[in-house]
C-alpha positions as a printed NumPy array, in Angstrom:
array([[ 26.828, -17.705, -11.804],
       [ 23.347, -18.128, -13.241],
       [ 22.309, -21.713, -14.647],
       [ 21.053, -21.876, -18.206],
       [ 17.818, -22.757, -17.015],
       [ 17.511, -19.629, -14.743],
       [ 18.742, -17.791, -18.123],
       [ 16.452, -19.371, -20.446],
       [ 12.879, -18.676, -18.451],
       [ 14.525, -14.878, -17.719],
       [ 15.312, -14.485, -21.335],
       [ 11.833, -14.956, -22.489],
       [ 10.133, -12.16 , -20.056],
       [ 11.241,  -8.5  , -20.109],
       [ 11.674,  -6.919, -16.569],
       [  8.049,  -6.368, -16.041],
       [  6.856,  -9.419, -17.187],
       [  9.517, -11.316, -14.486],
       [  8.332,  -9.479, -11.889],
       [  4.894,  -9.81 , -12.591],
       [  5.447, -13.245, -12.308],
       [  7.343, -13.398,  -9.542],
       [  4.454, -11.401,  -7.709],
       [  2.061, -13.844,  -9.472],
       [  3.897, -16.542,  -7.64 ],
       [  4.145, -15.176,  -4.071],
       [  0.256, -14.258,  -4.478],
       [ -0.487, -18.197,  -5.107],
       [  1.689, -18.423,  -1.911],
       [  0.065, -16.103,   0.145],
       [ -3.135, -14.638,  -1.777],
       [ -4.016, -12.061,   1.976],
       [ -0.52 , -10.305,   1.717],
       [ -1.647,  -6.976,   1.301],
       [  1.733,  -5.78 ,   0.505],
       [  2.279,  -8.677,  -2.473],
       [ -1.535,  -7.255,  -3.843],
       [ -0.321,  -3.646,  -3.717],
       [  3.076,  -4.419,  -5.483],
       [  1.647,  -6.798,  -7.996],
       [ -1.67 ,  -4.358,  -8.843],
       [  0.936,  -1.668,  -9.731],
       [  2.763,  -3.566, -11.435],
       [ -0.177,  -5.171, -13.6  ],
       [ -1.522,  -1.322, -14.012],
       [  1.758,  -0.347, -15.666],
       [  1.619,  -3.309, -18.383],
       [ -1.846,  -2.054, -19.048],
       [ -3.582,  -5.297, -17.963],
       [ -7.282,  -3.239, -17.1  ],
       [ -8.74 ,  -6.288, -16.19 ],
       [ -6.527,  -7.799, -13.626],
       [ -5.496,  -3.955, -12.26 ],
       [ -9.514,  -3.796, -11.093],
       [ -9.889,  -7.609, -10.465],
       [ -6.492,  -6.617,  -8.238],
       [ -7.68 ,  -3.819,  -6.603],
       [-11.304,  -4.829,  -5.902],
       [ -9.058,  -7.29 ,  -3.473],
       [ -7.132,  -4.988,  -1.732],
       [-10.659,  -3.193,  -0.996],
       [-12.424,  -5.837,   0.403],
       [ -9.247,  -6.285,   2.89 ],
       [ -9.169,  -3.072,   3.991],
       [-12.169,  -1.369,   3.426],
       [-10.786,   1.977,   5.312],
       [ -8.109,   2.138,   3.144],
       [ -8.089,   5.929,   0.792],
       [ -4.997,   4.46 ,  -1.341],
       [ -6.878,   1.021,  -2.   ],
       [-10.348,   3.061,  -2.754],
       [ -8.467,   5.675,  -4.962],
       [ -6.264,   2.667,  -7.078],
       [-10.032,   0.923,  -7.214],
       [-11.192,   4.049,  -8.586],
       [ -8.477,   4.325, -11.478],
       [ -8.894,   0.781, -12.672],
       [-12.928,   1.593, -12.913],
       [-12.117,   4.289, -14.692],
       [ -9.847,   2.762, -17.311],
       [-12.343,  -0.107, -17.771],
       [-14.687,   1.639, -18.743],
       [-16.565,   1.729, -15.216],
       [-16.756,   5.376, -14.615],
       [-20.05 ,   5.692, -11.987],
       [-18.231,   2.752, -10.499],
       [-15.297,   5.322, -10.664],
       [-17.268,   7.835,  -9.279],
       [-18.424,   6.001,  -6.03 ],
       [-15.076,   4.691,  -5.535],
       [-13.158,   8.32 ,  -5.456],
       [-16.161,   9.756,  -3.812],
       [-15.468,   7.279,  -0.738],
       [-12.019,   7.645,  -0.938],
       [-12.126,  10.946,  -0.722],
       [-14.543,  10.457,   2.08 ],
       [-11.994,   8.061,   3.883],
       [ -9.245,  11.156,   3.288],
       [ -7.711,  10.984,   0.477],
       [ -7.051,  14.821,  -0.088],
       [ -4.842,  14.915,  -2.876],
       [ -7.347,  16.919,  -4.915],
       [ -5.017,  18.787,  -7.169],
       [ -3.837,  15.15 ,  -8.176],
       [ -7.187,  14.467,  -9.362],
       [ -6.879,  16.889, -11.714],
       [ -4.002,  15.44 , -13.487],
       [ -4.073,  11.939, -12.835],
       [ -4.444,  10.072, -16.577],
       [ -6.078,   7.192, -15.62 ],
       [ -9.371,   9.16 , -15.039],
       [ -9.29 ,  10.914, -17.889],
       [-12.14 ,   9.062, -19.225],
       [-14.199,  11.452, -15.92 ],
       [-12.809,  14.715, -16.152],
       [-16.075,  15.994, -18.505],
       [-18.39 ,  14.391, -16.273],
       [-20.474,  16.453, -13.356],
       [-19.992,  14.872, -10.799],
       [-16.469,  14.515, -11.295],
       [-16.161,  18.083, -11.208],
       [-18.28 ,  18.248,  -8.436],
       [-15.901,  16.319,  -6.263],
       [-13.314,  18.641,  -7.051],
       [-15.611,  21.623,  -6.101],
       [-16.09 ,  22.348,  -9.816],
       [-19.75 ,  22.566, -10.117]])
């Protein structure tokens, strides 16, 4: 059985919102869990927060700098702030780190904002 008070603060947040929250709350916790940064950046990406996506994923970076996933997620938040030669350098290294999912590229909508550019096509051997 739930209490009321457990029911009240759940009824105010949808799904997403709860679990951003709860991520929120295990980050204050434990802000070099690169596992709670990865959960919680995906989850802030889906509810459209740009801002804390990128501020998110610049995090995750600077922990693992080797990382093709963390350079690639980097990428898609510079993209969709409106950061696109940060964009740019940030695909162009993960791609360099081995990220090879090229055709992925292609259809992923969070660079959309790219896909006209040069040397976007250029990494995808579109020149």
């Amino acid at each position: 059985m739930t209490s009321t008070r457990t029911t009240d603060w759940f009824g105010k947040l949808n799904q997403l919102d709860f679990d951003i929250d709860f991520f929120e709350k295990l980050l204050a916790r434990n802000g070099d869990s690169v596992e709670v940064l990865r959960t919680l950046g995906e989850l802030v990406s889906k509810k459209g927060d740009v801002q804390r996506a990128l501020e998110i994923d610049r995090r995750l970076v600077e922990r693992l700098p080797d990382d093709f996933l963390a350079r690639y997620n980097l990428a898609c938040s510079q993209a969709l702030a409106g950061r696109p030669d940060e964009a740019i350098d940030s695909l162009s290294s993960a791609i360099l780190l081995g990220y090879d999912d090229l055709a992925h590229l292609e259809v992923d909508p969070d660079l959309d904002s790219l896909r006209e550019r040069p040397d976007f096509r250029a990494l995808l051997g579109h020149e």
